[in-house]
TORFIGU-136990 format. One record per residue (C-alpha): residue in three letters; z, y, x. Coordinates in pm, whole numbers, plus 50000, padded with zeros to 5 digits. Layout:
% residues N
ALAZYX...
This chain:
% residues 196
UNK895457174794241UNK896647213594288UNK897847227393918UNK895097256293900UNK892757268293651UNK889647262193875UNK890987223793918UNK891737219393540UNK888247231293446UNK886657209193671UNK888797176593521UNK887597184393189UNK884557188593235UNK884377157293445UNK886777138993118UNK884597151992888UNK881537137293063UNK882897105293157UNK884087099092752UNK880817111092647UNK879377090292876UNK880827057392677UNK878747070692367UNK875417061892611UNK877037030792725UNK877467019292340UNK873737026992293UNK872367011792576UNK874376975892503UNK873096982992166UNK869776986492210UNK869986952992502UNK871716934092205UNK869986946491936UNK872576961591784UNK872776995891646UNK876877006191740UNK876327037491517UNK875127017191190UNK878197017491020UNK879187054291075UNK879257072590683UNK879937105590683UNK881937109290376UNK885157126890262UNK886927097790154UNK886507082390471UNK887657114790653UNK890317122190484UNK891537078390485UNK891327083690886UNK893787111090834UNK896287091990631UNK895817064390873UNK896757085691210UNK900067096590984UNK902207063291135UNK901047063191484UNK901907099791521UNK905587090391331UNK905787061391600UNK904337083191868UNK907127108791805UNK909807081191784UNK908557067992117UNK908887104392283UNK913057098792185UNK913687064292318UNK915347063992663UNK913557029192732UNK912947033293123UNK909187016993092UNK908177044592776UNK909697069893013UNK907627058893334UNK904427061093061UNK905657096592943UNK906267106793329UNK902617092093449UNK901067110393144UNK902867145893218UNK901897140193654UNK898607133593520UNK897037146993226UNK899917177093212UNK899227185793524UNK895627185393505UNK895427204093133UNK898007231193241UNK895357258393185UNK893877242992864UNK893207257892563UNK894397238992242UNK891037241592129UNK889817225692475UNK892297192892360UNK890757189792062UNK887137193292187UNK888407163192470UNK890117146492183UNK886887143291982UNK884817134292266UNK887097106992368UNK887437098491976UNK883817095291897UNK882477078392249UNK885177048892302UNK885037040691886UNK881367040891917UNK881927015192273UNK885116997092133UNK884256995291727UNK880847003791695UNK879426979891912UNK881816955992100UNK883586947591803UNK880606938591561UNK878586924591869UNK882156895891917UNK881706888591555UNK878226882191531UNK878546855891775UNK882426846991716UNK883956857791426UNK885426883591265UNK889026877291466UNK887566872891797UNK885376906291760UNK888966922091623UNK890896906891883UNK888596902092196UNK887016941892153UNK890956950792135UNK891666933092451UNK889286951492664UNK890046982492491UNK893666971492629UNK892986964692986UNK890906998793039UNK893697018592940UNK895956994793131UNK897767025893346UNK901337003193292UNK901676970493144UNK903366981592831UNK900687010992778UNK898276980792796UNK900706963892524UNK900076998292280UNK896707003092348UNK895786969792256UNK898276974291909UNK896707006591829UNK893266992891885UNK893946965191664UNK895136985391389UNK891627011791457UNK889586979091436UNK890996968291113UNK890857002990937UNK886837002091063UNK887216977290714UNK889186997590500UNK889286993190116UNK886126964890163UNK883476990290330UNK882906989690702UNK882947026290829UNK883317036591160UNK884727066791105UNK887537060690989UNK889067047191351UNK886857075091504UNK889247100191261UNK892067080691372UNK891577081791739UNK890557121591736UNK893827133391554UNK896097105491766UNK894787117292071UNK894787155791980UNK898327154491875UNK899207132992187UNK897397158692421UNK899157186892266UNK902587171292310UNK902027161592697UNK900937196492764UNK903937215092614UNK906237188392747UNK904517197593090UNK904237237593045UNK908227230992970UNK909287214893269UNK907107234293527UNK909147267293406
């Protein structure tokens, strides 16, 4: 894909539609399984500023990661900068965050609000946590080990949906937003920095 602002505006607005599109998707399984996927979602500060807190050790281990010389983290680090770097070059850090809360919202509301809850209902509360985490895993399966952290980080998402006793589904939506904000931000400069 050529590096150039008309190309990078056309991949985000095509990633912004295809995330939002997984908010419909979560709606439309809802409403075929009776199941509202935005029921648990509280707006409330606590809950805000608990997704926060909780984003705090996967950005710690996300920075860690970015040090490690492990040759399948830096095949995952390389894919990410050929990829999204490439095709954010000409983004605004306001445009990451406006993709990061998109992506945030729509695959929490998919993965958590419905698919997780849905599993449970008929399964149990571990194979709703686990089984919503393992498709979450192999749709972000771009390497196996990315599979591997997608499916940790989901895990740990799907149990902070339960935090201190009171399901809320913003909390992982927080979580997701800030993790994938700070991520986006990272894989641009690392880009903008090796392209000059």
């Amino acid at each position: 894909m050529e590096n150039h602002p008309a190309a990078t505006d056309a991949f985000f607005k095509i990633a912004c539609y295809f995330e939002g599109s997984l908010a419909l998707l979560a709606l439309a399984l809802g409403w075929l399984a009776d199941l509202d996927p935005f029921a648990s979602l509280i707006f409330s500060e606590t809950a805000f500023g608990i997704g926060i807190l909780a984003t705090l050790p996967l950005v710690v281990l996300f920075f860690a990661m970015q040090q490690l010389d492990y040759p399948p983290l830096k095949k995952i680090r390389d894919l990410l900068l050929e990829t999204l770097g490439a095709r954010l070059a000409y983004r605004h850090w306001t445009d990451l965050l406006i993709l990061a809360f998109i992506a945030g919202f729509a695959e929490e509301a998919l993965f958590r609000g419905f698919l997780q809850p849905w599993l449970e209902n008929g399964w149990g509360a571990d194979v709703g946590l686990f089984g919503s985490n393992l498709l979450f895993a192999l749709v972000h399966a771009v390497t196996p080990l990315y599979a591997v952290l997608a499916m940790l980080m989901g895990l740990y998402m799907g149990s902070m949906l339960d935090y201190g006793g009171e399901r809320n589904l913003l909390v992982p939506m927080v979580i997701h937003t800030v993790y994938d904000f700070v991520a986006f931000v990272v894989i641009l400069r690392d880009y903008r920095n090796r392209s000059h």
